[in-house]
C-alpha positions as CSV (number, residue, x, y, z in Angstrom):
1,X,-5.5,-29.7,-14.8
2,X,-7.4,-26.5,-14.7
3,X,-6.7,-23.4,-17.1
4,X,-5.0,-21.3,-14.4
5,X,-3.0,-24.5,-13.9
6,X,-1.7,-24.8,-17.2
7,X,-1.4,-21.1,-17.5
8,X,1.1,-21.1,-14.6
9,X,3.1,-23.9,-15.8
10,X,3.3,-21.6,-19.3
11,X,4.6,-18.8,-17.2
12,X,7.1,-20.0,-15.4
13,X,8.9,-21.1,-18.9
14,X,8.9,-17.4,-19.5
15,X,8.4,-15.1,-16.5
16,X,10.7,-15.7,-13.3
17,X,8.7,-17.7,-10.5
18,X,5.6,-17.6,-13.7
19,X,4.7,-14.1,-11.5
20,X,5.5,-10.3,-12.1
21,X,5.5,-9.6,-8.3
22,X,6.4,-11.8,-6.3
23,X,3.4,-11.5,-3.5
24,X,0.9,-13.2,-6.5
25,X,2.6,-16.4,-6.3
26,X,2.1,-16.5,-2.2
27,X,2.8,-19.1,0.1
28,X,0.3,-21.2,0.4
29,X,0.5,-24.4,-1.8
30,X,-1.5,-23.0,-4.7
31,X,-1.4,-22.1,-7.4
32,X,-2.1,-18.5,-8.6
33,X,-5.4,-18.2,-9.9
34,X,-5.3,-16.1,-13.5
35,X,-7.8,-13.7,-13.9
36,X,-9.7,-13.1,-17.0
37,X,-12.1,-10.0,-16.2
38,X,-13.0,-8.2,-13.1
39,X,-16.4,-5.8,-12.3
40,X,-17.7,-4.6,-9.3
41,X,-16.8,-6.9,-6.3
42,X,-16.1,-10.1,-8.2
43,X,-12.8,-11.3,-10.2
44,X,-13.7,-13.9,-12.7
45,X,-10.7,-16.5,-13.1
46,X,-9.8,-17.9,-16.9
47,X,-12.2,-21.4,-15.9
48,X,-15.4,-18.5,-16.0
49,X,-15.1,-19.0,-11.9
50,X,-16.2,-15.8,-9.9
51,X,-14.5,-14.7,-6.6
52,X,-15.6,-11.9,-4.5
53,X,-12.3,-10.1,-4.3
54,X,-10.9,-8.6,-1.3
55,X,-7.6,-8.0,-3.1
56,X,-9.3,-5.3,-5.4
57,X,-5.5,-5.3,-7.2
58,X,-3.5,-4.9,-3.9
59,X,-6.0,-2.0,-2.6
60,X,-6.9,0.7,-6.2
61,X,-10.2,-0.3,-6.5
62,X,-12.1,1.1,-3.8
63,X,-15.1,2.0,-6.1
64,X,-14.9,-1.7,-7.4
65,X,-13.6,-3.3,-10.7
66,X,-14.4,-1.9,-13.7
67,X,-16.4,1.2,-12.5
68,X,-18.7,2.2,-15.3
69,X,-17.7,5.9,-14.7
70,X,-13.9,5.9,-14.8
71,X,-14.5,3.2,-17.9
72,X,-16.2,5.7,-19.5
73,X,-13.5,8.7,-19.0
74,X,-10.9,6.2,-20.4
75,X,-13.3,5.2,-23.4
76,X,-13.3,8.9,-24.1
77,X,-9.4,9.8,-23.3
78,X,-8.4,7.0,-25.4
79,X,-10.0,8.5,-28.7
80,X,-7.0,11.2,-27.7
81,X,-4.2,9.3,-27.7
82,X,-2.1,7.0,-25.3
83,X,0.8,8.6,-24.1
84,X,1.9,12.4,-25.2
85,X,5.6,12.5,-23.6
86,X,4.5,16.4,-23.2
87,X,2.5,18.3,-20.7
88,X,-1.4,17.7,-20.7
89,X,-4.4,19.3,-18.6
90,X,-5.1,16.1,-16.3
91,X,-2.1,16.4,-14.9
92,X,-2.5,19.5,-13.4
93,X,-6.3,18.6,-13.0
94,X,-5.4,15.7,-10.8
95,X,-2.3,17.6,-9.0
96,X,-4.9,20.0,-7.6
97,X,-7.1,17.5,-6.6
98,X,-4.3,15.7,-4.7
99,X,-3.5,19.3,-3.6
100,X,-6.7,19.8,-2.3
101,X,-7.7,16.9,-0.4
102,X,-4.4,16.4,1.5
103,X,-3.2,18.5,4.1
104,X,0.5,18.3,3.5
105,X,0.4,18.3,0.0
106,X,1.2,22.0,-2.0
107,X,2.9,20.9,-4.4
108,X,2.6,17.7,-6.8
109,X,5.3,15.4,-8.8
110,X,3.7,12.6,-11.0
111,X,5.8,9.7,-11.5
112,X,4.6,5.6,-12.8
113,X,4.7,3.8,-9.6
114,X,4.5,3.8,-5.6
115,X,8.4,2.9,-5.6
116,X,9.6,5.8,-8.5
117,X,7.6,7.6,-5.9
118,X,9.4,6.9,-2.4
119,X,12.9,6.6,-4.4
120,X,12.3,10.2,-5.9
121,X,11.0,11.8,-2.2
122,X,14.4,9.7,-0.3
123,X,16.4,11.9,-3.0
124,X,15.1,14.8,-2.2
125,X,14.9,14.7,1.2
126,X,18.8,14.0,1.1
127,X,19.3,17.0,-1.5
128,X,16.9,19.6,0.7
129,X,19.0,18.9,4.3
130,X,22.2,17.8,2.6
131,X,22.0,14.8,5.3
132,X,22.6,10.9,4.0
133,X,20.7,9.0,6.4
134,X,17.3,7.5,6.6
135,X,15.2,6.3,9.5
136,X,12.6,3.5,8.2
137,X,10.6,0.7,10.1
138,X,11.1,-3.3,10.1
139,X,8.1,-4.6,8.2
140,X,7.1,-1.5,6.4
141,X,7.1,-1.9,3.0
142,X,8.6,1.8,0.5
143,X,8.8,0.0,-3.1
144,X,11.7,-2.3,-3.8
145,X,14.4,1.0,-3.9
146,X,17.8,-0.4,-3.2
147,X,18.2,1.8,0.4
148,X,14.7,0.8,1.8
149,X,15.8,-3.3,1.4
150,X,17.5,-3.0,4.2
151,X,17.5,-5.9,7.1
152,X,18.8,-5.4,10.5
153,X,22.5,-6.7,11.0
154,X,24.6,-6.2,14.7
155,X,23.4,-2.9,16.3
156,X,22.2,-0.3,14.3
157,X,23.7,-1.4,11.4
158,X,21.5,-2.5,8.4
159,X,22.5,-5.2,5.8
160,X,21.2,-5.7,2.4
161,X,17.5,-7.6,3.0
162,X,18.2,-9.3,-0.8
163,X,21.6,-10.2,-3.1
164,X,22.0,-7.5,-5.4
165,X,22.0,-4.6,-3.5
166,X,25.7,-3.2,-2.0
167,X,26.4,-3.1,2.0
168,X,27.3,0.3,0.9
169,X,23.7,1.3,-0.4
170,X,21.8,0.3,3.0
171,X,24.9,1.5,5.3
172,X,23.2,4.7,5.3
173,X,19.6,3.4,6.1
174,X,18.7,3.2,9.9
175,X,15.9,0.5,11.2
176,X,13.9,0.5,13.7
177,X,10.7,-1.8,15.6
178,X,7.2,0.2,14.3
179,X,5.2,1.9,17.0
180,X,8.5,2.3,19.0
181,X,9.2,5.6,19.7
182,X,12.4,4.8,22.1
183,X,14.2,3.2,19.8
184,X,13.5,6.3,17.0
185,X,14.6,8.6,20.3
186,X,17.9,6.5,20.3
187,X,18.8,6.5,16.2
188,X,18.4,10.4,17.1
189,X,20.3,11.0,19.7
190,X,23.2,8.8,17.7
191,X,23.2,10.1,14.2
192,X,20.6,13.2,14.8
193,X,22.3,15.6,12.6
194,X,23.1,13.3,9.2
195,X,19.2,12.0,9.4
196,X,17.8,13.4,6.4
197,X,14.0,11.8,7.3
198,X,11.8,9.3,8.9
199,X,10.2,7.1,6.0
200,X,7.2,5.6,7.5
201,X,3.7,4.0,6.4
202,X,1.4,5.6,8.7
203,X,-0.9,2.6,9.1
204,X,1.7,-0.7,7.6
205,X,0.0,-2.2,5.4
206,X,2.7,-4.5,4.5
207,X,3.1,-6.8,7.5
208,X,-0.4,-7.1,7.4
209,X,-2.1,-4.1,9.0
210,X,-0.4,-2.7,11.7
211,X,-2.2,0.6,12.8
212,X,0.0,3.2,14.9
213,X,-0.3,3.1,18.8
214,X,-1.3,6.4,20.2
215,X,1.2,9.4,20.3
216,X,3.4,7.1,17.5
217,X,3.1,9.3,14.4
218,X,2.9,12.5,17.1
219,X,6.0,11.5,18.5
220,X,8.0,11.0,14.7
221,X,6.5,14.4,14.0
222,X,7.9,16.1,17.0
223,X,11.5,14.2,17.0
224,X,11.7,15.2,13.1
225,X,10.9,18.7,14.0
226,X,13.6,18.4,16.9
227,X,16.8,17.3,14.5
228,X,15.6,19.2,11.6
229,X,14.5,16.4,9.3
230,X,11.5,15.7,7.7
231,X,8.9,13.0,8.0
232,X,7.7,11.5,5.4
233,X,4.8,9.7,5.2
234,X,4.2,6.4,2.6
235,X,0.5,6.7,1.6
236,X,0.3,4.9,-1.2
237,X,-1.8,2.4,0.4
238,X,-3.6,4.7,2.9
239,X,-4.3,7.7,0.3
240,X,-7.4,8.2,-0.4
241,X,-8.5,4.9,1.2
242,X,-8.6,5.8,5.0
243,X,-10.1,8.9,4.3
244,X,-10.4,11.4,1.3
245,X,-7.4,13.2,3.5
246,X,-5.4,10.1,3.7
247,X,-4.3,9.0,7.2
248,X,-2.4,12.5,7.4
249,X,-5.9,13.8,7.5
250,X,-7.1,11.0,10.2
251,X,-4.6,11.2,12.3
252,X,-4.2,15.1,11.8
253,X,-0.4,14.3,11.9
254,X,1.2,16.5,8.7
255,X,4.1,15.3,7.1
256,X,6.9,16.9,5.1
257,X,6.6,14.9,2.2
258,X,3.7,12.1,1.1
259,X,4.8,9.7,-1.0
260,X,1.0,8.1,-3.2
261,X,0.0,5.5,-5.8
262,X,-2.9,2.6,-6.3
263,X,-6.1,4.8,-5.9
264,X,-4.8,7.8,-7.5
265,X,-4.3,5.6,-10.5
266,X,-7.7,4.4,-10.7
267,X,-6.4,1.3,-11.6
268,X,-3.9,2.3,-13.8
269,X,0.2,2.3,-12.9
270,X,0.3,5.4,-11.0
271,X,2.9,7.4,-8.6
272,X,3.1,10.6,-7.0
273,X,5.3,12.6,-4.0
274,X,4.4,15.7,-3.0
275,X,4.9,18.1,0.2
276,X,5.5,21.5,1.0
277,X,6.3,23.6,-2.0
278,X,9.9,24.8,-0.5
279,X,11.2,21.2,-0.6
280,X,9.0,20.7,-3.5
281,X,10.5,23.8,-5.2
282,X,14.1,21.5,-5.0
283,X,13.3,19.3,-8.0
284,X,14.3,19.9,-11.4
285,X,13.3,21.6,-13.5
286,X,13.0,24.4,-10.8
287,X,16.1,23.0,-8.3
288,X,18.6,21.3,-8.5
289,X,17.5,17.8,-7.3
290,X,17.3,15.3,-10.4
291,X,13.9,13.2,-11.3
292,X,12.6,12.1,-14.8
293,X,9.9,10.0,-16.0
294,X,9.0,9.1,-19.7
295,X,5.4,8.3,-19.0
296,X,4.8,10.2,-15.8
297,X,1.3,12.3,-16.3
298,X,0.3,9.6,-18.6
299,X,-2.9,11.0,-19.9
300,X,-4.8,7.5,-19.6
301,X,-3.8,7.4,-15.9
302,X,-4.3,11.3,-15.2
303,X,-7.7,10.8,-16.1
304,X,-8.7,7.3,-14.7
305,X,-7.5,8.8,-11.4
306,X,-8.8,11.9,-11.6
307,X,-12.5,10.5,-12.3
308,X,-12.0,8.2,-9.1
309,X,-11.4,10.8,-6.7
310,X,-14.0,12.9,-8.0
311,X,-16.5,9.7,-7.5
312,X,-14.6,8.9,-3.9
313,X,-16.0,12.9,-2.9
314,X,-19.6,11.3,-3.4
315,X,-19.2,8.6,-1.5
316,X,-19.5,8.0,2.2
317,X,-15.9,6.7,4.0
318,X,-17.8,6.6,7.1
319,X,-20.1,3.8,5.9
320,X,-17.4,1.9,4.5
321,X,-15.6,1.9,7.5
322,X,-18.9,0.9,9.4
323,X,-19.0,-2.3,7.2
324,X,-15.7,-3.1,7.3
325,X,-15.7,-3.2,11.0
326,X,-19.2,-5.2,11.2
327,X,-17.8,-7.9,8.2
328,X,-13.9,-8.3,10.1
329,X,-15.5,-8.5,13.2
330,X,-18.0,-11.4,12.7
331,X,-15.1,-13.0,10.6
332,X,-13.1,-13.0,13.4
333,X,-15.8,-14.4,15.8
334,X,-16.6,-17.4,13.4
335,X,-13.0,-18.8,13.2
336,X,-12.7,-17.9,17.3
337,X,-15.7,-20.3,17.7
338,X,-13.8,-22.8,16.0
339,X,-11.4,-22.3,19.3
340,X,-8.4,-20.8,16.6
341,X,-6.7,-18.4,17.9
342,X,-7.0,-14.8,16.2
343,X,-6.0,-11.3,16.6
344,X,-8.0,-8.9,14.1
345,X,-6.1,-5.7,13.1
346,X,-8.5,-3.5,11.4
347,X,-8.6,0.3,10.1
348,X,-10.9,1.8,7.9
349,X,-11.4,-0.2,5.0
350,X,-8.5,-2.6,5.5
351,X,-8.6,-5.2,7.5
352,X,-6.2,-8.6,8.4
353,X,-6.5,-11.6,10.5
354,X,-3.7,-13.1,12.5
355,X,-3.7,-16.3,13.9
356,X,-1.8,-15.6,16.9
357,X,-3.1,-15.2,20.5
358,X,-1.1,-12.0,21.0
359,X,-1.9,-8.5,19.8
360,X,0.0,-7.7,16.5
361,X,1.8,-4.3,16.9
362,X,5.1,-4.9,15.0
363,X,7.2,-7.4,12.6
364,X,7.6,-9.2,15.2
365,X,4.4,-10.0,16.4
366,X,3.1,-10.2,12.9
367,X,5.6,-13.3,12.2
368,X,4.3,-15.8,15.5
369,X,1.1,-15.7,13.6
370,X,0.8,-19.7,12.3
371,X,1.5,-19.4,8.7
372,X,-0.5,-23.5,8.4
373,X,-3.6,-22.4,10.2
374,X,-3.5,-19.2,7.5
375,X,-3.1,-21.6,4.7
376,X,-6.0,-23.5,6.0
377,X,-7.8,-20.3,5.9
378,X,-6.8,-18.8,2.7
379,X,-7.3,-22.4,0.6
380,X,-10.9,-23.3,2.3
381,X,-11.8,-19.7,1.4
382,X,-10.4,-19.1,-2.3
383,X,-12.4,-22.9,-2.9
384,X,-15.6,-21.3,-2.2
385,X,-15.1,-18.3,-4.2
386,X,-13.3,-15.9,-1.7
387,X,-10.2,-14.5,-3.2
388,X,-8.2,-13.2,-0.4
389,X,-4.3,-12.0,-0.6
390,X,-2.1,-15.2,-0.7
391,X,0.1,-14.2,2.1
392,X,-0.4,-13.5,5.8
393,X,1.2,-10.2,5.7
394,X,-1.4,-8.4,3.3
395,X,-4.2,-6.5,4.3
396,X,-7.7,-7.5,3.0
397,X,-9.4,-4.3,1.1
398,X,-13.0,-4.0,1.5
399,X,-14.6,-1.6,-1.2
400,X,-17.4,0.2,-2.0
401,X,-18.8,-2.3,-4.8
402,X,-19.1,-4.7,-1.8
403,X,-22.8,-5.1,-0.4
404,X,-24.4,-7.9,2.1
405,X,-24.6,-10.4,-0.4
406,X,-21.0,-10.8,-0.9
407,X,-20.3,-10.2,2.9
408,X,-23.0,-12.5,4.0
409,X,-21.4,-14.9,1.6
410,X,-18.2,-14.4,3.1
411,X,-19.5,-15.3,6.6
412,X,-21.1,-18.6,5.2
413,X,-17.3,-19.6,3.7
414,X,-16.0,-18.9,6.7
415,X,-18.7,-20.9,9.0
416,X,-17.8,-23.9,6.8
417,X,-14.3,-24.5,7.1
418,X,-12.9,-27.4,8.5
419,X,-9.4,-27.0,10.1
């Protein structure tokens, strides 16, 4: 029995499922594997095993594990303390830099995570328009907030997507198909003026990657505009990481409210919403709309993400994206030659493979991809030292600690699977 093995059976004695999120336990057959230390591309397992990591901690480390720089700015902010419970200058020095870089961004709440973040923003868009409903998309992923676990019941009403959470908590939240503008047209024309906002990722990144069609995130901006609610956008997986902008920037579509996390952590538990400083101006302590947080502005996490965007304004997206492209693209070519079938879905730095012969635009699409053939993929792959996400409906996150030794690696695992 191996150490990760025997680490898992440990676990699950003390930890529900032996996991802390549910996505690390997958579904592939496997067990997790239980990392030990992580630096630049490569995650080394408790057996001393190295894996070039495509994971890169579900997307934060775009400069790579362990980054000497941002190490070094922790080293030096933990002679300081660990956690103040009181205002501190990173947090203001990382609200500007969030200010700066996005477009629809003048104002800047820190919370702990990606979920305090999009639970805080659905509160205040309800306090700013006084509405109670919320438009979100099947497949898109907004933290595990009670409203946003919606699934779809008869018509367009939504039923709790898990036990725990009341028919009366997701009556209020309104689903519809991603990249279908018609069916947002019709939740309008039906409920138009109790819709408080459109929560939406702007790329999904949580049915695997799911760019938007054309005129998609256009047309939520101009029906938002139309009914008077806002748009909100859930970057926590594309800030920072499809552009220094985020995708507001490259798509040049501006939401009302951004909702962030992962990079602007650095690495460390992280969460931010911010938007225009009129809504923004509704929170407490200057409104009326209710948000705390113990350790939000955490001086640790201030600094380690302040020190990685200042590194990510050095560095060039455009090669990253260039690479990306060049390593999912021959991937895909090697398992086509094996006569799979495989739809690529890539974007920037992120990338996933289907194994479908349809294009992936939606949930639906996304689930006729065969969930055995990925299993195939993911255990041939992870056995010679690729660590990829253990479910289908993950991205893979290329960074830029990555270099042609690990990609040309990559393409060798790949070439040598047997399915």
């Amino acid at each position: 029995m191996s150490i990760s093995q025997d680490l898992f059976n440990t676990a699950r004695e003390l930890i529900p499922g032996g996991v802390n999120s549910p996505v690390r336990a997958g579904s592939v057959g496997m067990h997790p594997l239980f990392i030990a230390r992580a630096q630049g591309a490569y995650m080394y397992s408790q057996e001393g095993d190295p894996y070039i990591d495509y994971v890169m901690s579900w997307g934060p480390m775009i400069l790579g594990h362990n980054h000497p720089r941002v190490r070094k700015a922790l080293e030096d902010a933990l002679q300081n303390g660990t956690s103040f419970g009181a205002p501190c200058k990173p947090e203001i020095d990382l609200a500007q830099e969030i200010i700066d870089a996005l477009p629809g961004v003048e104002m800047v709440r820190m919370v702990n995570s990606g979920t305090e973040a999009t639970m805080s923003a659905l509160r205040l868009a309800r306090g700013y328009t006084g509405r109670s409903r919320v438009i979100k998309f099947t497949g898109c992923f907004h933290g595990h907030v009670d409203a946003f676990l919606a699934s779809a019941g008869s018509g367009a009403v939504s039923i709790p997507g898990t036990p725990g959470v009341p028919d009366e908590v997701v009556a209020q939240t309104l689903l519809a198909d991603y990249n279908n503008l018609e069916q947002v047209q019709e939740l309008f024309t039906r409920y138009g003026s109790d819709i408080a906002a459109i929560f939406v990722e702007p790329a999904a990144g949580n049915m695997g990657l799911v760019p938007p069609q054309p005129g998609f995130l256009e047309g939520l901006r101009r029906l938002a505009d139309e009914y008077g609610a806002l748009l909100v956008f859930d970057e926590v997986i594309t800030g920072f990481r499809l552009s220094y902008s985020g995708a507001q920037g490259y798509y040049n579509v501006i939401p009302d409210l951004t909702c962030l996390g992962k990079i602007i952590g650095g690495g460390l538990p992280v969460g931010a919403y911010g938007g225009k400083r009129e809504i923004m101006n509704k929170i407490a302590p200057a409104g009326e709309v209710y948000q705390a947080g113990t350790l939000a502005g955490n001086p640790l996490a201030m600094t380690a993400g302040l020190t990685t965007l200042q590194a990510l304004k050095e560095h060039d997206y455009n090669y990253l994206e260039e690479k990306t492209s060049e390593l999912a693209q021959k991937l895909k070519e090697v398992l086509a030659e094996k006569g799979l079938p495989v739809q690529l879905n890539l974007l920037g730095s992120l990338f996933t493979l289907f194994f479908t012969p349809d294009p992936v635009t939606d949930l639906t699409s996304a689930k006729k991809s065969d969930q055995e053939l990925f299993r195939k993929f993911y255990t041939g792959m992870r056995e010679q030292g690729i660590y990829l996400a253990p479910l289908n409906y993950e991205c893979a996150f290329n960074s830029f600690a990555h270099g042609p030794k690990e990609w040309e690696k990559t393409l060798e695992s790949a070439k040598n699977l047997k399915f």
